[in-house]
N, C-alpha and C positions, 0 to 999 in steps of 0.2 A: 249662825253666821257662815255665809259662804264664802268664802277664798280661795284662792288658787294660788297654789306652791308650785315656785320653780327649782329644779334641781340643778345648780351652778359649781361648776369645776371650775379649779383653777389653772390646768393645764388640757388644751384640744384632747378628744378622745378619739384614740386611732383606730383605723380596721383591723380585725384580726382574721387573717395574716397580714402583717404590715405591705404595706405597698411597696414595689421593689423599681429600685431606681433603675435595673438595667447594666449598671456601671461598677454595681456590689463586687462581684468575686472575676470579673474579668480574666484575672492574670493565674486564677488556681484554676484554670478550666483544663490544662493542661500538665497539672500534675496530676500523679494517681496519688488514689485515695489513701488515707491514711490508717482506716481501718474499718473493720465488716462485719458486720451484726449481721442472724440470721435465725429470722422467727419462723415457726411452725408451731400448727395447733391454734386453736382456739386462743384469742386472749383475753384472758382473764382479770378481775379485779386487783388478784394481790402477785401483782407481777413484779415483787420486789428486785426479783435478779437481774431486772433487766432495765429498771429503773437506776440500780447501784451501777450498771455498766456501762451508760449515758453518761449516768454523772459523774463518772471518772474518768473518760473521754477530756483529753484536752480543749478549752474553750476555742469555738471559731475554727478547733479540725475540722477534716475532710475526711466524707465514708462514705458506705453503701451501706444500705438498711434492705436485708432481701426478706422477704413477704410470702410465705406459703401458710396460707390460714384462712378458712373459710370465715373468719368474720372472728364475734366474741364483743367484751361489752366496749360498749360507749365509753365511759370512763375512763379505762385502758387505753383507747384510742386517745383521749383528749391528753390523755399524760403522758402519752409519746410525743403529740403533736407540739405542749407545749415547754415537754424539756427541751427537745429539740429547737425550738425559737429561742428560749432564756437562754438556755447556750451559746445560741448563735451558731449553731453544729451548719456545713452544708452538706447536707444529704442527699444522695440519690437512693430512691428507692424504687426496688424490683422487685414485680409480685412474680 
């Protein structure tokens, strides 16, 4: 028997990165940042220390995240990209 399954959610599935209204952080554009992270080297899989320093980061602060690293794994990247989102962190980032 041949059938075709649908795969149905119960709530829209968004883009990731969420779509930004434009109207988000407005009024913080003008303060300075809150705090400053500062990567070099490769990055790697088991980047615990740096994952702990995110996540203790007040929610919806404001930082800079400076960038000296010729690359490293994928993984690492998505776990930056997406503590940063859950958090709700806003970031600038400087390579």
């Amino acid at each position: 028997m041949n059938t075709k399954r649908r795969l149905r959610t119960l709530s829209p599935l968004k883009s990731y990165p969420g779509k930004s209204s434009g109207l988000r952080n407005q009024g913080s554009r003008d303060r300075e940042p809150a705090w400053e992270i500062a990567l070099s080297g490769d990055l790697g899989d088991k980047e615990t220390d740096l994952v702990s320093r995110i996540v203790e980061l007040p929610r919806g602060s404001r930082g800079t995240i400076y960038f000296d690293s010729p690359g490293g794994s994928v993984y690492a990247g998505l776990t930056l990209a997406s503590l940063i989102r859950l958090r709700k962190l806003n970031v600038a980032g400087v390579a």
